[in-house]
C-alpha positions as CSV (number, residue, x, y, z in Angstrom):
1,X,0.0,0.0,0.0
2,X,1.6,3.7,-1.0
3,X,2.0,5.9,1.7
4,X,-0.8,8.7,0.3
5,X,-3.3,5.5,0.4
6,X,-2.1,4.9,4.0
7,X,-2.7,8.5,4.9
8,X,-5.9,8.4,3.4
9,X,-6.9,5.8,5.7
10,X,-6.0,7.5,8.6
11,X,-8.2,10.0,7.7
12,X,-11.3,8.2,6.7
13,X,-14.0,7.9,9.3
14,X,-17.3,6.1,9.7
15,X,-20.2,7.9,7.4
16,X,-23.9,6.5,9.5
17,X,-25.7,8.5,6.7
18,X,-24.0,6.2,3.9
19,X,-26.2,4.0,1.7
20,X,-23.9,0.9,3.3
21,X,-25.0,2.2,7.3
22,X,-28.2,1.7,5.9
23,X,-28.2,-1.6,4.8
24,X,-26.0,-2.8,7.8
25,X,-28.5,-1.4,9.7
26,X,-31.5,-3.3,8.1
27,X,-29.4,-6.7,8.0
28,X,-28.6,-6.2,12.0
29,X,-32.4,-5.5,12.7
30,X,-33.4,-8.3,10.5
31,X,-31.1,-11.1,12.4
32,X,-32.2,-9.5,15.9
33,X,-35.7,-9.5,15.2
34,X,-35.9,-13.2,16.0
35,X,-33.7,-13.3,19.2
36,X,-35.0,-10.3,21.0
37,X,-37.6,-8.0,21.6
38,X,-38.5,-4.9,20.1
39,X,-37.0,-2.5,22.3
40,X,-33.7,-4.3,22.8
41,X,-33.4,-4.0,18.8
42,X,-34.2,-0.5,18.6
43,X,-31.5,0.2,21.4
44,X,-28.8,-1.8,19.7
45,X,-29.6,-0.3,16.0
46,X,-28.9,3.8,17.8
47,X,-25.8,5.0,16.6
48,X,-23.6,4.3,19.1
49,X,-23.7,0.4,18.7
50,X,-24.3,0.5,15.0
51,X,-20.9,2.4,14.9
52,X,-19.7,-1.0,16.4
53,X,-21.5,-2.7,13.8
54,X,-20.5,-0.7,10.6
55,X,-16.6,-0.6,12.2
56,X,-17.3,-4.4,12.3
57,X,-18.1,-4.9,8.2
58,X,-15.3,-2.0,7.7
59,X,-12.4,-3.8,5.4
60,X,-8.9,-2.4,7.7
61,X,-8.0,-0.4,4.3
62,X,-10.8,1.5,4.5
63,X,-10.2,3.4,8.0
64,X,-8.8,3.0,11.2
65,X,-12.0,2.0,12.8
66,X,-12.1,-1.2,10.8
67,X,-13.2,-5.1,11.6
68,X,-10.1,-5.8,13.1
69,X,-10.0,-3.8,16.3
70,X,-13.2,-5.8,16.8
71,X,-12.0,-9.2,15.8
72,X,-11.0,-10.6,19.1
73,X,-13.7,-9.1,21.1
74,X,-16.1,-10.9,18.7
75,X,-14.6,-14.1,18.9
76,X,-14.4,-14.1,22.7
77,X,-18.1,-13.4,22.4
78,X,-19.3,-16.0,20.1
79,X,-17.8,-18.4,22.4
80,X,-18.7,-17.1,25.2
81,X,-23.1,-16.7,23.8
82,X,-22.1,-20.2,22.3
83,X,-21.0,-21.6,25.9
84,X,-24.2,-20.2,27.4
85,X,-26.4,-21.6,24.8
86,X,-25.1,-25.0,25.1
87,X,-24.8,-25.2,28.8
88,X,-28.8,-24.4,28.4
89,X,-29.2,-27.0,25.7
90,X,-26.8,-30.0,27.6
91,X,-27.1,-28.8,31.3
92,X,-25.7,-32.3,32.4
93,X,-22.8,-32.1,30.1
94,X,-19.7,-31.1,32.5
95,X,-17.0,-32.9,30.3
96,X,-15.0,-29.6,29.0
97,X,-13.7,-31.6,26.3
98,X,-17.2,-32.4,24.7
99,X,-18.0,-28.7,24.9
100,X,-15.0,-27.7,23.2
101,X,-15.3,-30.1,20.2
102,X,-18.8,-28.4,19.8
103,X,-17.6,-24.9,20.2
104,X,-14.3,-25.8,17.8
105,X,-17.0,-27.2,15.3
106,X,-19.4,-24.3,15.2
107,X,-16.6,-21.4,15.5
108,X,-14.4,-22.8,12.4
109,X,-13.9,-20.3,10.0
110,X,-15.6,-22.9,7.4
111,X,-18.8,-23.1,9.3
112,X,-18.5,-19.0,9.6
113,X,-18.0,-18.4,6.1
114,X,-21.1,-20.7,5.7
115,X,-23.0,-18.7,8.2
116,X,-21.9,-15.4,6.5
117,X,-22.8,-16.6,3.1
118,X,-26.2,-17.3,4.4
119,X,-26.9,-13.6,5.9
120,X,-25.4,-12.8,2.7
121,X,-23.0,-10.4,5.1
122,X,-20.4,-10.2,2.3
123,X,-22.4,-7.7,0.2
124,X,-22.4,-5.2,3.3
125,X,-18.3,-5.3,3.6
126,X,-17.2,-1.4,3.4
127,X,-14.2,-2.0,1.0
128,X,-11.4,0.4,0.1
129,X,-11.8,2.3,-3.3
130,X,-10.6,-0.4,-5.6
């Protein structure tokens, strides 16, 4: 990358009146929908978390706040909401290995690039100027 590309980078910040906020914003509401209720979506889609949310489909040359910065938060989350979930589902299951295996199965990046293709989260990535 050329230094005046980097700088431009640096520069760049968030736009929550872009096209791309937008759709984020519809695809967030529409995968929340299901899981909670109606006011706990409309809190998460203000602007404060949907600046986490459009930083999280941000591509790292596109601007300092980009999906990286978020990447190990989210994946201490997803196990975490995983761990929870199963604990609920197995509640006599106390063997840590079984619940790794699961939580190694449904966290490989294979099963999340399936998941992502099927939210078709691709098309809302906020890539750098080609």
């Amino acid at each position: 990358m050329s230094k005046h590309k980097k700088e431009k980078v640096e520069e760049t910040a968030i736009d929550l009146s872009s096209t791309k906020y937008r759709a984020i914003q519809t695809k967030i509401r529409d995968i929340l929908i299901p899981v909670l209720d109606e006011k706990h979506v409309k809190q998460l889609l203000t602007e404060e978390p949907m600046a986490l949310f459009v930083q999280a489909f941000t591509h790292r040359y596109t601007s300092k706040l980009n999906s990286e910065t978020l990447e190990l938060l989210g994946d201490k989350a997803g196990s975490f909401a995983l761990i929870l979930w199963l604990k609920e589902k197995f509640p006599d299951e106390q063997r840590e290995s079984a619940l790794s295996t699961i939580i190694a199965k449904f966290l490989s990046k294979e099963k999340l690039a399936i998941y992502s293709e099927r939210l078709n989260l691709p098309a809302l990535l906020i890539k750098p100027p080609e």
